[in-house]
N, C-alpha and C positions, 0 to 999 in steps of 0.2 A: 692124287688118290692115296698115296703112301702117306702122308703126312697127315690124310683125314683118317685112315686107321691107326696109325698111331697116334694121334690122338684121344681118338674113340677108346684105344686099350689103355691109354694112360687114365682116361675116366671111369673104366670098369675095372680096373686095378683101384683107382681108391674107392670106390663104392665097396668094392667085397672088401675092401680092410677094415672101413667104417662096420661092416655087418658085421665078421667076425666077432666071436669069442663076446661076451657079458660077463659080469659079475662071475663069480663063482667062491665058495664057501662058506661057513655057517657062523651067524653072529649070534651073540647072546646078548639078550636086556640085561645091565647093569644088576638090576636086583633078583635076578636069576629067575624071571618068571614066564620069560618065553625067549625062543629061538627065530630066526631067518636062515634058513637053506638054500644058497641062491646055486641054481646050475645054469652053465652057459647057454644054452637052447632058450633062455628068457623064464623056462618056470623058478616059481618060488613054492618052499614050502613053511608056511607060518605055523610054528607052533606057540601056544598058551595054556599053560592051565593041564597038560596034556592031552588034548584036542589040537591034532593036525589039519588043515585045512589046504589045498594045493591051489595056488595064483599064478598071476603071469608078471612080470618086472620090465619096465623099461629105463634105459639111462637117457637123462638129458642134462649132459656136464655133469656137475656135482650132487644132479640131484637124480635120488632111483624112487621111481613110482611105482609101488605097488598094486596091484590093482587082484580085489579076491571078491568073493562072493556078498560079500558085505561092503564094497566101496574100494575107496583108493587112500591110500596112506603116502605123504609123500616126505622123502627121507633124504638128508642132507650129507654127503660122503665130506669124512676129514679125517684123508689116511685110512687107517683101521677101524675107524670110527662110524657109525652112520647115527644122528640124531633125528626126532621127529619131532611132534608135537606133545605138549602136557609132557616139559621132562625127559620121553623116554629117548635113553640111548642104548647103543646096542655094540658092541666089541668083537671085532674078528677073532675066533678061535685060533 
């Protein structure tokens, strides 16, 4: 019995590690035409154009999916870096 509970907390030990903490801070598109806001709780907040729009982000490895009212955007991590599709890239502030 001792060895199936610890066990069991050695498996909910890495499940809450795995959930912890996402992304957090704000990138900017290269050509300075819009922003990503990313806070740990999974929201995002896309801005373009000056129109904010607020979404939700998930990681899976190197890549973070956006997902907003208009679809999902799915973006490539390298470093400070996050690129997407058509070009754009985006730069940790």
């Amino acid at each position: 019995m001792a060895d199936r509970s610890k066990t069991l907390g050695s498996l909910l030990a890495l499940l809450l590690a795995g959930c912890g903490g996402g992304m957090s801070g704000t990138y900017e598109e290269e050509n300075g035409l819009g922003t990503l806001e990313f806070q740990e709780d999974g929201t995002v907040y896309v801005s373009v154009l000056g129109v904010t729009v607020a979404g939700e982000y998930e990681l899976d490895g190197k890549r973070v999916i956006v997902a907003g009212p208009n679809g999902e955007q799915v973006l490539t991590r390298d470093g400070d870096r996050l690129e997407g599709g058509f070009g754009m890239r985006y730069v940790k502030r």
